[in-house]
C-alpha atoms as one frame of an Amber mdcrd trajectory, in Angstrom:
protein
   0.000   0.000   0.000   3.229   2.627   0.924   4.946   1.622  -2.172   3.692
   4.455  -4.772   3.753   6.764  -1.401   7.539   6.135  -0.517   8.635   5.986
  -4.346   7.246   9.358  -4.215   9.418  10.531  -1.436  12.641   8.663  -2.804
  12.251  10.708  -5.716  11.368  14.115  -4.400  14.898  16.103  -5.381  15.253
  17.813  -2.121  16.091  16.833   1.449  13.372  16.158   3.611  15.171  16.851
   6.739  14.804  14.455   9.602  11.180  13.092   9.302  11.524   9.651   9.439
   9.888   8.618   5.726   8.848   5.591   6.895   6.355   6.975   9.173   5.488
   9.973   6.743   5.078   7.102   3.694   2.652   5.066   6.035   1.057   8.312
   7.623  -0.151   9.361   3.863  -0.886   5.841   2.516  -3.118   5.069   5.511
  -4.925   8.786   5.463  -5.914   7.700   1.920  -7.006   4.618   2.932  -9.019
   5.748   5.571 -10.411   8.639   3.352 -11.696   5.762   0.812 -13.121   3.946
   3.874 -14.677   6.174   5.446 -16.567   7.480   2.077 -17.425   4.108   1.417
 -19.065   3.490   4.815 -20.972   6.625   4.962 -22.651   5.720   1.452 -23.132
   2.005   3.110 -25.086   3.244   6.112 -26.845   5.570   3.535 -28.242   2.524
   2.095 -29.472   0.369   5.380 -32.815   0.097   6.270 -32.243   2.269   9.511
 -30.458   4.543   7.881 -32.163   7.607  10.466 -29.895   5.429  13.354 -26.856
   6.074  11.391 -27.198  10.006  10.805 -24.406  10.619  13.219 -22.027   7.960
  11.904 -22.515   9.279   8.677 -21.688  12.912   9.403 -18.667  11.725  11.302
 -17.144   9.463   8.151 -17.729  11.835   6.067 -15.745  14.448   8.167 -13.075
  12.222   9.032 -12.817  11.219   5.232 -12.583  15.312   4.364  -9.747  15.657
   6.742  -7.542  12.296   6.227  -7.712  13.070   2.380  -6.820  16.430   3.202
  -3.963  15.672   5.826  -2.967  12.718   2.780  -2.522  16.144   0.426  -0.761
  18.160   2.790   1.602  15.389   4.047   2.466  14.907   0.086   3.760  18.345
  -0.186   7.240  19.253   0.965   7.696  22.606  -1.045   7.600  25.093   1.830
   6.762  23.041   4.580   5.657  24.201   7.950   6.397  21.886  10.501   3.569
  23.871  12.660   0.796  23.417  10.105   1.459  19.522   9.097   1.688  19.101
  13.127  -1.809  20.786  13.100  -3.184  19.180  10.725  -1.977  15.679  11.678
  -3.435  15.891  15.602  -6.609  17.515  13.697  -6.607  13.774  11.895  -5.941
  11.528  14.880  -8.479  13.103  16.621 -11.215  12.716  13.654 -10.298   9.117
  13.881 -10.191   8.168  16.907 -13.692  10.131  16.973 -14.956   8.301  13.893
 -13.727   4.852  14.995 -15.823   5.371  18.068 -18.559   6.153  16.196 -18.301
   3.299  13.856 -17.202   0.207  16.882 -21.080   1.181  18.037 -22.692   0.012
  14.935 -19.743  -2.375  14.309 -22.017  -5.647  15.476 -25.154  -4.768  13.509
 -23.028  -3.357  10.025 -19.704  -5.190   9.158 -18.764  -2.126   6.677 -18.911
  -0.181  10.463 -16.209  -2.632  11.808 -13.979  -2.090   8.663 -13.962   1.558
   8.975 -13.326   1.650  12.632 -10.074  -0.961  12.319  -9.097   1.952   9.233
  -9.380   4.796  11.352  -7.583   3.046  14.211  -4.924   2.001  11.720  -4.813
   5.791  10.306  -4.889   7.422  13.842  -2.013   5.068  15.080  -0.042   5.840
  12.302  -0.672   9.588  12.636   0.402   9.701  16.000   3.523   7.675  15.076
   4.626  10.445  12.340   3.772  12.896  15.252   5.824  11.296  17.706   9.107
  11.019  15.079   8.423  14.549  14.544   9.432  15.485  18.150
């Protein structure tokens, strides 16, 4: 899943400093995964039969899929990089996550596409707090 993400950063022509790339390669590679998967969940609970039960799931897949594809896109850029933003932006993700996921392990025993987001946003949120921890 990293591999297009770290032959990415191999190939970027200027130093990246002292982020581990590692972390940063699975940090983006999971954010996009989690983006897909929470998209795809929201438009599953959209079509069960309860679908009024699942309102708040929804709105919370949907925002945590806005703001891992977003912290995906700013994570790929390294032109003028602010360590403040990315560190912003990264805590803004782990915390839609771990929000999400929460959301999602309620419905997780009724809706199995609930139970696959939640285990990608705990994925995504452990790997954004890993980039955030290399970061110092």
């Amino acid at each position: 899943m990293t591999a297009p993400v770290k032959d990415m950063l191999d190939t970027y022509p200027l130093d990246l400093g002292r982020v581990d790339r590692e972390a940063l390669a699975r940090c983006i590679a999971e954010c996009f995964a989690c983006s897909q998967a929470c998209t795809a969940c929201a438009d599953a609970c959209l079509s069960e039969p309860a679908v009024a039960e699942l309102t708040k799931c929804i709105r919370t897949n949907l925002d945590c899929a806005d703001i891992c594809d977003t912290t995906g896109r700013v994570l790929s850029r390294h032109t003028g990089y602010d360590a403040n933003i990315s560190r912003a932006q990264i805590e803004a993700c782990a915390q839609a996550c771990a929000t999400c996921a929460d959301e999602c392990r309620t419905h997780a025993d009724q809706h199995a596409h609930c139970r696959v987001c939640a285990q990608a946003c705990r994925r995504c949120e452990e790997a954004c707090r890993e980039l955030l921890t290399s970061l110092g």
